[in-house]
C-alpha positions as semicolon CSV with decimal commas, in nm:
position;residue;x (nm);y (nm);z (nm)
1;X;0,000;0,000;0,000
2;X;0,315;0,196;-0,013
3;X;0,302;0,278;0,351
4;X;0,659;0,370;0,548
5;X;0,737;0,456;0,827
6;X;0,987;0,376;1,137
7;X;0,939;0,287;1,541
8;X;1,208;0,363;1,825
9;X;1,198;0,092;2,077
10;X;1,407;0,053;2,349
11;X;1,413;-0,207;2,641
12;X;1,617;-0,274;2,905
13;X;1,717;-0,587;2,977
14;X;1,824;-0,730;3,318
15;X;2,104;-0,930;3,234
16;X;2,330;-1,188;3,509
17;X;2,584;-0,932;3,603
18;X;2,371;-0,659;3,581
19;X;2,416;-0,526;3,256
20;X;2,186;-0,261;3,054
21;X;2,155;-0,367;2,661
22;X;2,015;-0,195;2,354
23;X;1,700;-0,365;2,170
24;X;1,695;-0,359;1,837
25;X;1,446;-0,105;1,655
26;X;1,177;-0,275;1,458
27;X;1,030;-0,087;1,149
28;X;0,727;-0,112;0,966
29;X;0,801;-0,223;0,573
30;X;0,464;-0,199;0,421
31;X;0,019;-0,212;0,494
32;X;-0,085;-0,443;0,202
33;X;-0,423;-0,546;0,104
34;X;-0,533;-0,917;0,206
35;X;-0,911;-0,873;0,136
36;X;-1,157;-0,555;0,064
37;X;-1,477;-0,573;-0,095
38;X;-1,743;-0,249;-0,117
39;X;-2,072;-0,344;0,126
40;X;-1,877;-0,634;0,273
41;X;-1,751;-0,727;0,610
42;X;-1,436;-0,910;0,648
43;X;-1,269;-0,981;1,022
44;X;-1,168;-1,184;1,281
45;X;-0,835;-1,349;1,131
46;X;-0,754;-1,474;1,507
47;X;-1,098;-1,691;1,515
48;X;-0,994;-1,875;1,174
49;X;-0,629;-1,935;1,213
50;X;-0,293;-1,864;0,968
51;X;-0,030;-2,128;0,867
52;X;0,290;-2,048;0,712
53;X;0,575;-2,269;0,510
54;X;0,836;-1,989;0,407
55;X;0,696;-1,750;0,228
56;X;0,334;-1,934;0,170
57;X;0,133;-1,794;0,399
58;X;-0,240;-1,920;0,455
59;X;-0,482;-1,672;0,674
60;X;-0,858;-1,766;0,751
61;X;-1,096;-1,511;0,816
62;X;-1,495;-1,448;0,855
63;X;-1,707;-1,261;0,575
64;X;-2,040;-1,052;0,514
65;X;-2,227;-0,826;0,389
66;X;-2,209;-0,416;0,578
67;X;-2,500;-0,418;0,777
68;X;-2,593;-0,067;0,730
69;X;-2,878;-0,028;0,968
70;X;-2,676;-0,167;1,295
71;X;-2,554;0,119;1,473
72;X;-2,322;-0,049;1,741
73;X;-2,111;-0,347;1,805
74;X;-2,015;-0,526;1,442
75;X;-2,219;-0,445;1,176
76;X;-2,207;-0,774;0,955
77;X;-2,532;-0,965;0,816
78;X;-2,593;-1,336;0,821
79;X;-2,518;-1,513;0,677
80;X;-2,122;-1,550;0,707
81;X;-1,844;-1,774;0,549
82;X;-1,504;-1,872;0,575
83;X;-1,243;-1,780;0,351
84;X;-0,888;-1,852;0,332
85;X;-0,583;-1,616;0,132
86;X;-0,303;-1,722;0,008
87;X;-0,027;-1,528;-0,076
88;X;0,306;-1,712;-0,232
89;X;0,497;-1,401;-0,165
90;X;0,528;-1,350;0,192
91;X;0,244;-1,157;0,217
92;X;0,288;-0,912;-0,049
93;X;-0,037;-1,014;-0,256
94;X;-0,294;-1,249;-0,226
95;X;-0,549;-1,468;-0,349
96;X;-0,897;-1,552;-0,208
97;X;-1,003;-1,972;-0,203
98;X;-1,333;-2,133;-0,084
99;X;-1,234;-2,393;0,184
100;X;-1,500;-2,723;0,204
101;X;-1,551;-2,546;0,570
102;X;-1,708;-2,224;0,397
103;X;-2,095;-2,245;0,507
104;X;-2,171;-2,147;0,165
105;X;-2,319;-2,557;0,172
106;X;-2,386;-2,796;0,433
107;X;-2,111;-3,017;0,583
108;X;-2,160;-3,370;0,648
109;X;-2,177;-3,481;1,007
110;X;-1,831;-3,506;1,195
111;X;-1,700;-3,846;1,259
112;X;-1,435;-4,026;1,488
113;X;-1,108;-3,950;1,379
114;X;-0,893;-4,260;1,330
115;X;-0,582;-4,091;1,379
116;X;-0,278;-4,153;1,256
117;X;-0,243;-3,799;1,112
118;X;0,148;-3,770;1,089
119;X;0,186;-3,375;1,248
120;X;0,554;-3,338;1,088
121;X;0,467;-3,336;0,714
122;X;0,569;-3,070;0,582
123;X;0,252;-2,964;0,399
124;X;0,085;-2,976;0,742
125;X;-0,202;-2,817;0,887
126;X;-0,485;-2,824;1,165
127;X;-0,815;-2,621;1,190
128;X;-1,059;-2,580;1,464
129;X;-1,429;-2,476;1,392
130;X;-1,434;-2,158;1,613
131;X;-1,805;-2,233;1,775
132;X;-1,838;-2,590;1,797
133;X;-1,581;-2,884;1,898
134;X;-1,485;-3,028;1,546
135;X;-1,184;-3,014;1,339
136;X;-0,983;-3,047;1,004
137;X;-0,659;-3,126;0,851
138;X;-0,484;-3,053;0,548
139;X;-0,186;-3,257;0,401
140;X;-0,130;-2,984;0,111
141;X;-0,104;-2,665;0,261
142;X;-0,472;-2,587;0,287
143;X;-0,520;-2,661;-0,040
144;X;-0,759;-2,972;0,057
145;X;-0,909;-3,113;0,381
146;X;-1,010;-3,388;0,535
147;X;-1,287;-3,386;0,804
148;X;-1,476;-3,265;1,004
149;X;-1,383;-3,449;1,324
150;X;-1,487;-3,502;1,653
151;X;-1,343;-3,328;1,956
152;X;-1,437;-3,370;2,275
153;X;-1,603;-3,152;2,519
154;X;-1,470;-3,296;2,859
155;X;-1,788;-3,242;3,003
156;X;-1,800;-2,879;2,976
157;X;-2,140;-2,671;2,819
158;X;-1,918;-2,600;2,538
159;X;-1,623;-2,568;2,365
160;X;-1,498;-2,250;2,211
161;X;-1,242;-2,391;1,996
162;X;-1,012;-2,106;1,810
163;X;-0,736;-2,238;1,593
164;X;-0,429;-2,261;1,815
165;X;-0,158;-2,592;1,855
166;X;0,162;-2,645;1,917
167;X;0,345;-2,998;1,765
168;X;0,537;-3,213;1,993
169;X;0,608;-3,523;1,767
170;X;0,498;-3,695;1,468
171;X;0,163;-3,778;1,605
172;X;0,156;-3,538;1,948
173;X;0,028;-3,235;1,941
174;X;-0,136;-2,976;2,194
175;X;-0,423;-2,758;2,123
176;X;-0,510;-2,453;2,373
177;X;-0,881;-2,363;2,324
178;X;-1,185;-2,223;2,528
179;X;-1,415;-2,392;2,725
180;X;-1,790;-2,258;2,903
181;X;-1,738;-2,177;3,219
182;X;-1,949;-2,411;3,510
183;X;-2,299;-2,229;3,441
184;X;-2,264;-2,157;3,048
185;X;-2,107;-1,845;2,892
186;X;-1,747;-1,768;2,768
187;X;-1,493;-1,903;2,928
188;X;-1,218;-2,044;3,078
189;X;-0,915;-2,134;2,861
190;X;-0,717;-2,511;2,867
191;X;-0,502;-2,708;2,700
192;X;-0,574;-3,092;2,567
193;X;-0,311;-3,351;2,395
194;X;-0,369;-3,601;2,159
195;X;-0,039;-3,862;2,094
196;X;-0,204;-4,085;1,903
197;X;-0,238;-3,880;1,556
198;X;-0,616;-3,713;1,663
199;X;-0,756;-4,013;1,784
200;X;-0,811;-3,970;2,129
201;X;-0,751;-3,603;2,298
202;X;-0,668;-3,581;2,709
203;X;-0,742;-3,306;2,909
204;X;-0,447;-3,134;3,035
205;X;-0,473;-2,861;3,236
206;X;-0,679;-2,513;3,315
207;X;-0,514;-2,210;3,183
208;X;-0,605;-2,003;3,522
209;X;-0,849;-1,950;3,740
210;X;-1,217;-2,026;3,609
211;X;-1,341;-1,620;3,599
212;X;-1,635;-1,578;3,821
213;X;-1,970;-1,758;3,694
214;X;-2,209;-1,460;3,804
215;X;-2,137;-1,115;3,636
216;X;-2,002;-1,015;3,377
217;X;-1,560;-1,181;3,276
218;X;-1,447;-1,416;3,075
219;X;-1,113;-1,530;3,021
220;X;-1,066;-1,706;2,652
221;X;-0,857;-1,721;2,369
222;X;-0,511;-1,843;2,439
223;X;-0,214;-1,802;2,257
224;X;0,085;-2,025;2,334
225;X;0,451;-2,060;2,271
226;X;0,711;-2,306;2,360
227;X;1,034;-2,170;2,525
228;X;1,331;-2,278;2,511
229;X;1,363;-2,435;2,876
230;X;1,027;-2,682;2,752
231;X;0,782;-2,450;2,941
232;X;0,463;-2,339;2,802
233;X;0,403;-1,926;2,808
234;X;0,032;-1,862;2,699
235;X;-0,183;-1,486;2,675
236;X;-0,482;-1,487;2,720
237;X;-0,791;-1,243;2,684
238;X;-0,978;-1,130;2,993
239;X;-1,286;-0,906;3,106
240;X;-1,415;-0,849;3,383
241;X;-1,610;-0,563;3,596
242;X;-1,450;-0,351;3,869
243;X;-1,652;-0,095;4,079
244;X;-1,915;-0,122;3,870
245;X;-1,721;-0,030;3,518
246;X;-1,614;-0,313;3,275
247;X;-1,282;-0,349;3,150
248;X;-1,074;-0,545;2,940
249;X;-0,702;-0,650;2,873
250;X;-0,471;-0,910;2,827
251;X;-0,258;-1,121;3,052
252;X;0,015;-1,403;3,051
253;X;0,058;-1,719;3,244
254;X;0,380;-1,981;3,233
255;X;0,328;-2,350;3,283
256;X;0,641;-2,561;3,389
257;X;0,511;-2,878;3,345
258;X;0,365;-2,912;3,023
259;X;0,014;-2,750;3,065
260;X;-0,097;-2,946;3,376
261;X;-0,057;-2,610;3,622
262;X;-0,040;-2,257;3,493
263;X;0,058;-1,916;3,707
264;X;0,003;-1,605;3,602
265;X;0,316;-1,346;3,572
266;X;0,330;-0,981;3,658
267;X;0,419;-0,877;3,338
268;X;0,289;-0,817;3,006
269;X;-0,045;-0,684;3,151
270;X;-0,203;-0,505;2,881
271;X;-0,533;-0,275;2,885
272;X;-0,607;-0,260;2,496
273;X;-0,959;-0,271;2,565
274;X;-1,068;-0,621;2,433
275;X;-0,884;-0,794;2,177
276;X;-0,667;-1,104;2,124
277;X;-0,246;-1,168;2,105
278;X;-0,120;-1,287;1,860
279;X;0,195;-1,479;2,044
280;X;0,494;-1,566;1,819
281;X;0,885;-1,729;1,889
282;X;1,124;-1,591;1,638
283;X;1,392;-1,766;1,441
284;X;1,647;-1,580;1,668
285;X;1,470;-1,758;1,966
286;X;1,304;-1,362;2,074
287;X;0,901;-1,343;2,180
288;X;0,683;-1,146;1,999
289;X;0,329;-1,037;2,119
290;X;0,106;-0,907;1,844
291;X;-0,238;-0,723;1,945
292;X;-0,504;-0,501;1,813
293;X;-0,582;-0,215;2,005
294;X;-0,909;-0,045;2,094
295;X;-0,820;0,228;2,229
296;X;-0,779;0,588;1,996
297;X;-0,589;0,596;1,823
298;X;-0,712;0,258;1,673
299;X;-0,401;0,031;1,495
300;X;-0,168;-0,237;1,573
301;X;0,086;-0,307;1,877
302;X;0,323;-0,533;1,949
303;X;0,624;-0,626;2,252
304;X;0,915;-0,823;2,211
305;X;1,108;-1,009;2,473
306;X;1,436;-1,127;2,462
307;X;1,443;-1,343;2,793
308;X;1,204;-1,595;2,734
309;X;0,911;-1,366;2,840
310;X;1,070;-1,220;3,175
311;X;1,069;-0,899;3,038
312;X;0,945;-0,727;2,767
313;X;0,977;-0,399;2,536
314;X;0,780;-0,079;2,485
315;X;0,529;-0,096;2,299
316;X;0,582;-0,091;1,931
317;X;0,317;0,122;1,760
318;X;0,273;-0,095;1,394
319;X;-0,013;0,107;1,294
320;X;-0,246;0,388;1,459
321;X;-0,506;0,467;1,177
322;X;-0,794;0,304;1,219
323;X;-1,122;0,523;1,260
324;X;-1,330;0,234;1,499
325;X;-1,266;-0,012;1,805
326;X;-1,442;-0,258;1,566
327;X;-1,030;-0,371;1,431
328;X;-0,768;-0,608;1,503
329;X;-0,785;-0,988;1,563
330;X;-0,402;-1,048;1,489
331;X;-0,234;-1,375;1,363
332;X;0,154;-1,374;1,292
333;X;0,383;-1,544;1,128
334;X;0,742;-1,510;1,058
335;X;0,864;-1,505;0,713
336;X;1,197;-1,648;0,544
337;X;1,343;-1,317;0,566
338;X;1,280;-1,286;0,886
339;X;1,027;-1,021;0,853
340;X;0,673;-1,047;1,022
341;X;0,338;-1,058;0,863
342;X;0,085;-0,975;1,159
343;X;-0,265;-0,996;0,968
344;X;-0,581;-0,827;1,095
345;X;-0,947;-0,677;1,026
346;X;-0,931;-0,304;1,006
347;X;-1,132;-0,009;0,935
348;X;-1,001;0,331;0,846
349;X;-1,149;0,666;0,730
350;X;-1,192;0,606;0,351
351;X;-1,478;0,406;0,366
352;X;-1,754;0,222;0,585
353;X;-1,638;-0,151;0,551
354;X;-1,393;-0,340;0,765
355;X;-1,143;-0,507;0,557
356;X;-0,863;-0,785;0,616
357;X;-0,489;-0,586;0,603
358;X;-0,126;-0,738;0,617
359;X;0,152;-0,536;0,816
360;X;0,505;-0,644;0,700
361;X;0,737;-0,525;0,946
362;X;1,120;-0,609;1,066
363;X;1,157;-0,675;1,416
364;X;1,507;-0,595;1,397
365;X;1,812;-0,764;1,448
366;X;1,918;-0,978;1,812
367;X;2,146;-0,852;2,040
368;X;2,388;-1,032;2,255
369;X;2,376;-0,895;2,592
């Protein structure tokens, strides 16, 4: 979109003896186009996943029509689809398919998976159904998929089951979704494993507290990295109500065993008032958490962390021209170049619709301490 411009960022790092080092400064390259349409709706790329293999990037997302006549919250009409982009590129331009998930027709009933499903080819990749406990794979880079597939619901009122896994081994792999919470309602975040190829899932662990069943909070959509010591580090979306207003923000928890127990750490604790991370491990081994952010000015923020999540940077500012709170959404991926592609819903002055954009940016170099 011919966009440039440059962030300062600076953190300070608490090193063994003591030592103060520079972070790198991450620039944005370029805003690029994944999807606009006049009268439509596009948005929500965190509810539909991304997968990436170099510089093919895939990125799901939910569209619409404008609904002109709704005045608040999102102004989309049912009925809604899925569709996926693909941009061969890295992000640069891309291409709009109709996955067999779309809505557009009916699907047939899900059925037992019979595993199996080997997690380390390298054309891999997994999708959840956002709102309702089923699931696909693909064996060609999204290109076809097989499914859907059960999932269980571990006795819970429902699952809430965003796109989100980490792979372990050929045929183990951990997914970190949302469950209801005791009495119904969003939710309470966990982890489950399967190691037989999809077969069978086990419940592993609560991410957190369960937020309180009366009231208004939620705590949902978890976004999880492996670090380097074999720990889990997961953020997660929360709201709640305090003296009587409503807030919301995001915060992170570490588990040292594998998902089974989870404790929440000081630090990031973000008020962008409601809207998913976008949690990502760099080549170089450095954190990056991606987020939209309602707040005006409207745009794109990120933190990086060079410590395995102990401590993090000021905020990075990737865009801050958005015209609504109705933005955001963020998946990430890295590229080959070792750029970033964070991609997100977005609406700006020019015109009513929300669209999805790319933001291309360089997170800059690693330092040694």
């Amino acid at each position: 979109m011919g966009c440039r411009w440059f962030v300062g960022v600076s953190l300070v790092l608490l090193a063994a003896a003591g030592s103060v080092a520079a972070q790198p400064i991450p620039r944005v390259i370029e805003h690029v186009t994944v999807y606009r349409e006049a009268d439509r709706f596009a948005g929500w790329p965190a509810n539909n996943g991304i997968w990436s293999w170099g510089d093919e990037i895939v990125v799901g997302f939910t569209l619409g029509h404008h609904d002109d006549q709704k005045a608040s919250g999102h102004p989309i009409k049912d009925p809604r689809v899925v569709r996926l982009a693909r941009s061969l590129d890295g992000g640069r331009t891309w291409s709009i398919e109709v996955p067999p998930f779309s809505l557009d027709e009916p699907e047939p009933p899900p059925q037992a998976c019979p595993g199996g499903i080997d997690f380390h080819h390298p054309d891999f990749a997994l999708r959840f159904n956002p709102f309702e406990p089923i699931f696909y794979y693909s064996l060609d880079r999204c290109r076809t998929w097989k499914g859907p597939f059960r999932f269980p619901d571990f006795g819970r009122p429902g699952i809430l089951s965003r796109t989100e896994y980490l792979i372990n081994g050929p045929h183990d792999l951990m997914v970190f979704l949302t469950a209801e919470k005791d009495q119904g309602n969003e939710g309470w975040p966990f982890c489950a494993r399967t190691q037989d190829g999809g077969a069978t899932w086990e419940f592993v662990g609560w991410i957190g507290p369960q937020p309180p069943t009366q009231g208004y909070g939620y705590s949902i959509m978890p976004s999880a990295v492996r670090l380097a010591n074999g720990g889990l580090l997961a953020s997660i979306r929360r709201a709640g109500q305090f003296d009587g207003q409503r807030r919301w923000w995001l915060e992170t928890f570490l588990s040292p065993d594998d998902g089974q127990s989870w404790y929440q750490l000081d630090q990031p604790t973000i008020d962008n008032a409601g809207n998913p991370a976008s949690l990502l491990t760099l080549a170089d081994g450095r954190l990056v958490l991606v987020y939209g952010w309602r707040h005006p000015p409207y745009g794109l923020r990120a933190r990086l962390s060079s410590d395995q999540g102990q401590s993090w940077s000021r905020e990075v500012v990737l865009r801050a021209d958005g015209d609504s709170w109705d933005i955001g959404y963020p998946r990430s991926v890295q590229r080959a170049d070792g750029n970033i592609v964070s991609v997100i819903y977005f609406k700006d002055a020019t015109s009513k619709e929300r669209y999805i954009t790319g933001t291309i940016w360089d997170p800059g170099a690693a330092q040694d301490d």
